[in-house]
C-alpha positions as CSV (number, residue, x, y, z in Angstrom):
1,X,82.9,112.1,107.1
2,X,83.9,115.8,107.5
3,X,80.5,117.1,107.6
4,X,79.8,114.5,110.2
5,X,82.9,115.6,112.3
6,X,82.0,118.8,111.9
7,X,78.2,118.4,113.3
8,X,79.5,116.2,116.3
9,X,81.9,119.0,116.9
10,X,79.6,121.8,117.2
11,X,76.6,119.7,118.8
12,X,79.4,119.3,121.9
13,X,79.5,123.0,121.7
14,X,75.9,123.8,121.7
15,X,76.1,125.1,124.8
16,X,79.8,127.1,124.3
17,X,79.2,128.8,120.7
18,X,83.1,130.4,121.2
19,X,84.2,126.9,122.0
20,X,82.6,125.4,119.2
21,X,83.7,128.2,116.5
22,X,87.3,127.8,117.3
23,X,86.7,123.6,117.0
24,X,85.1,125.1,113.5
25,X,88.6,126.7,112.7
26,X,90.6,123.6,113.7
27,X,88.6,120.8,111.7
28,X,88.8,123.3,108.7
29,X,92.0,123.7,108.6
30,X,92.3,119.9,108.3
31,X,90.1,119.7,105.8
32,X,92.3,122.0,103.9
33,X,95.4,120.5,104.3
34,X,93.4,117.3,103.0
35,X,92.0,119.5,100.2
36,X,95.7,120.4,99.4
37,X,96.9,116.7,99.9
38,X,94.1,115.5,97.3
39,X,91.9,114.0,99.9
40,X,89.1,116.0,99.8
41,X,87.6,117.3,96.2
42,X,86.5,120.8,95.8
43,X,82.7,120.6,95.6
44,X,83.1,119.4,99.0
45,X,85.6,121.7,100.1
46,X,83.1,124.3,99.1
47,X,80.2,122.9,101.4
48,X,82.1,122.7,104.2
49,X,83.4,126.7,103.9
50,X,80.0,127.5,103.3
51,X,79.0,125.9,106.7
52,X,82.1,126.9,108.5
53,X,82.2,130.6,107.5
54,X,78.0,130.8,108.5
55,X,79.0,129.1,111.8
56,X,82.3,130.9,112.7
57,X,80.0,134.3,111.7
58,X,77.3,133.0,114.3
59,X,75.7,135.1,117.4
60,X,74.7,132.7,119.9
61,X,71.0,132.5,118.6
62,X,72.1,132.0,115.2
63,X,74.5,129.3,116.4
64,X,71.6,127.3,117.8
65,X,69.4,127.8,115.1
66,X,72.4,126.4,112.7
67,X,73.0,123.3,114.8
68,X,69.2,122.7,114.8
69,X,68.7,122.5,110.9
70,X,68.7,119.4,109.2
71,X,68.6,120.5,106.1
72,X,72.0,122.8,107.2
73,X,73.9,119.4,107.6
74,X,72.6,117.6,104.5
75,X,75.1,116.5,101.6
76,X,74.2,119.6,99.0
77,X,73.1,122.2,101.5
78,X,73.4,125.8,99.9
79,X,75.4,124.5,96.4
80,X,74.8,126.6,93.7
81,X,72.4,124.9,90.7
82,X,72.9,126.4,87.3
83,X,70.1,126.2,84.9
């Protein structure tokens, strides 16, 4: 659901990357009031900061390209595997 939110959030934005990033810092700081609450666990929590901090970091090509990859918005995206 949050990664979901988030995506929907930022695809409004495609067009407005400043817009969008400061939609980024509102749903995350719901989903860490969640976190906090018990709601959201921290391998998700984790995902999400990953995606947020990449998005709030974003130039404006950057931002597109982001929105534009599925594999960005795919359960798992950049989590660290051990061997």
């Amino acid at each position: 659901m949050w990664i979901l939110d988030l995506r929907e959030s930022c695809e409004r934005n495609f067009d407005e990357r400043e817009k969008g990033q400061l939609e980024v810092e509102k749903i995350r700081n719901k989903w860490r009031k969640a976190n906090s609450d018990g709601e959201v666990d921290e391998s998700l929590l984790d995902g999400l900061e990953r995606r947020s901090e990449l998005l709030i970091d974003a130039q404006d090509s950057e931002w597109s390209k982001l929105l534009d990859n599925e594999d960005f918005w795919k359960v798992g995206w950049g989590s660290k595997v051990e061997d």
